[in-house]
C-alpha positions as CSV (number, residue, x, y, z in Angstrom):
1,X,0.7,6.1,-15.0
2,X,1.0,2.3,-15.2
3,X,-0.5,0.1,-13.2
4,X,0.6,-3.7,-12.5
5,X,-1.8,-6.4,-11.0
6,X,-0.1,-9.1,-9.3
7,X,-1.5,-12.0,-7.0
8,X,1.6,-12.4,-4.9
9,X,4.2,-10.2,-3.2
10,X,7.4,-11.6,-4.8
11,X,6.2,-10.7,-8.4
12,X,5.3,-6.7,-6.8
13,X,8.4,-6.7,-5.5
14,X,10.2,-7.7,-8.8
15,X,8.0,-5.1,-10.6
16,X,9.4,-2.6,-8.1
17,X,12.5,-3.6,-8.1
18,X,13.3,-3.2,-12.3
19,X,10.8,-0.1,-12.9
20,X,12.0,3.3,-11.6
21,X,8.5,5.0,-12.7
22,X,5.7,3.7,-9.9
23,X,4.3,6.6,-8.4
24,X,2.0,4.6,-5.7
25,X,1.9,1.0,-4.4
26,X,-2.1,-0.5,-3.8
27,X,-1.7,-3.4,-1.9
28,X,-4.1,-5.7,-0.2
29,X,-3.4,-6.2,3.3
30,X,-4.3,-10.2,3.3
31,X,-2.5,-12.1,0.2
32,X,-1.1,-15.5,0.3
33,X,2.3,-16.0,1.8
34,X,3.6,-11.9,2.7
35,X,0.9,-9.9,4.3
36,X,0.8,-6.3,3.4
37,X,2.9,-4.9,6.1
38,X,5.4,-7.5,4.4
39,X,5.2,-6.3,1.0
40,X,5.3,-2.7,2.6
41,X,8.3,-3.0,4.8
42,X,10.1,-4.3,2.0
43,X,8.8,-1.9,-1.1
44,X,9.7,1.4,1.7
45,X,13.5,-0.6,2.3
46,X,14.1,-0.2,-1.3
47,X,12.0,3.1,-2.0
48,X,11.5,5.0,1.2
49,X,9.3,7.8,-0.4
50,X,6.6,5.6,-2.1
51,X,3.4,6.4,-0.6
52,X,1.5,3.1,0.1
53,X,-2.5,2.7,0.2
54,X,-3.4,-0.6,1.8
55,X,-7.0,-2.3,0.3
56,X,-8.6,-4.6,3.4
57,X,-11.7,-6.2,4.4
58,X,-10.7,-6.5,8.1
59,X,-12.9,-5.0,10.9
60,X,-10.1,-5.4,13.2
61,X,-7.9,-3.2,11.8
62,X,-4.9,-4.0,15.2
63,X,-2.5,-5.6,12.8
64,X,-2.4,-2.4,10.8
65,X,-1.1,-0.4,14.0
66,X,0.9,2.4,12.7
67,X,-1.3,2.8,9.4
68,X,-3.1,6.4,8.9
69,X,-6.6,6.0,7.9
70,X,-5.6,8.1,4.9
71,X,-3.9,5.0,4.0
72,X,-6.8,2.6,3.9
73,X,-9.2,1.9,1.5
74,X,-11.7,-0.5,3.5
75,X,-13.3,-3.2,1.3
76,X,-16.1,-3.1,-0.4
77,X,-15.3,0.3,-2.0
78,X,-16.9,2.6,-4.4
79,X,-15.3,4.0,-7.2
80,X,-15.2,7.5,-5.9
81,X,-13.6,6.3,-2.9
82,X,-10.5,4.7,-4.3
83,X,-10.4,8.0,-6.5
84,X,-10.4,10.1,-3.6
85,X,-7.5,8.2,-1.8
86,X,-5.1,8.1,-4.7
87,X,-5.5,11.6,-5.6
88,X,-4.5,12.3,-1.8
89,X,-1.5,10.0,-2.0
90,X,-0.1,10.9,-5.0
91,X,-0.3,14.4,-3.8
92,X,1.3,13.9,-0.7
93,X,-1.3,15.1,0.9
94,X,-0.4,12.5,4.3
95,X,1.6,14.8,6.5
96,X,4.3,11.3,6.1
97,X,4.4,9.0,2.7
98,X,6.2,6.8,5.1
99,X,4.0,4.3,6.8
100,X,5.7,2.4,9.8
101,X,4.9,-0.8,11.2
102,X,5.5,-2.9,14.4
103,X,7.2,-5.9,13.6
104,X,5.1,-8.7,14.8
């Protein structure tokens, strides 16, 4: 599995955009410019099956209405934590990879 770290949306999106191999997209929910329900609408419109796991420090978790908790890795995080949520995603383990937002 590779894995990509990028600072902004736009260069993600490239990334998935020219490589047909990404098993699972980590993305932070706060990031400058695109939030993650951005980058999320946007990777789903091009991949539709890519399970998503969203990395936040909120507490108020209302802007991520629509988000399973099996999607959320809440900052900080142990190790064993982001191991245990991968595994699930990559296994499809969510009864939907799909995650679907409110626009808004």
């Amino acid at each position: 599995m590779r894995c990509w770290r990028r600072e902004a949306a736009g260069p993600a999106l490239d990334v998935l955009a020219r490589e047909p191999k990404i098993d699972l997209m980590i993305v932070d929910f706060a990031m400058p410019g695109m939030n993650g329900a951005e980058v999320a609408r946007q990777a789903q419109a091009r991949r539709p099956s890519l399970p998503i796991l969203f990395v936040t420090g909120f507490s108020d978790r209302s802007r991520m209405a629509g988000v399973d908790e099996t999607h959320i890795l809440a900052k900080p995080f142990v190790y064993d934590e982001l191991a245990s949520k991968v595994r699930f995603c990559l296994a499809g383990g969510a009864s939907e990879k799909i995650v679907r937002f409110r626009r808004g």
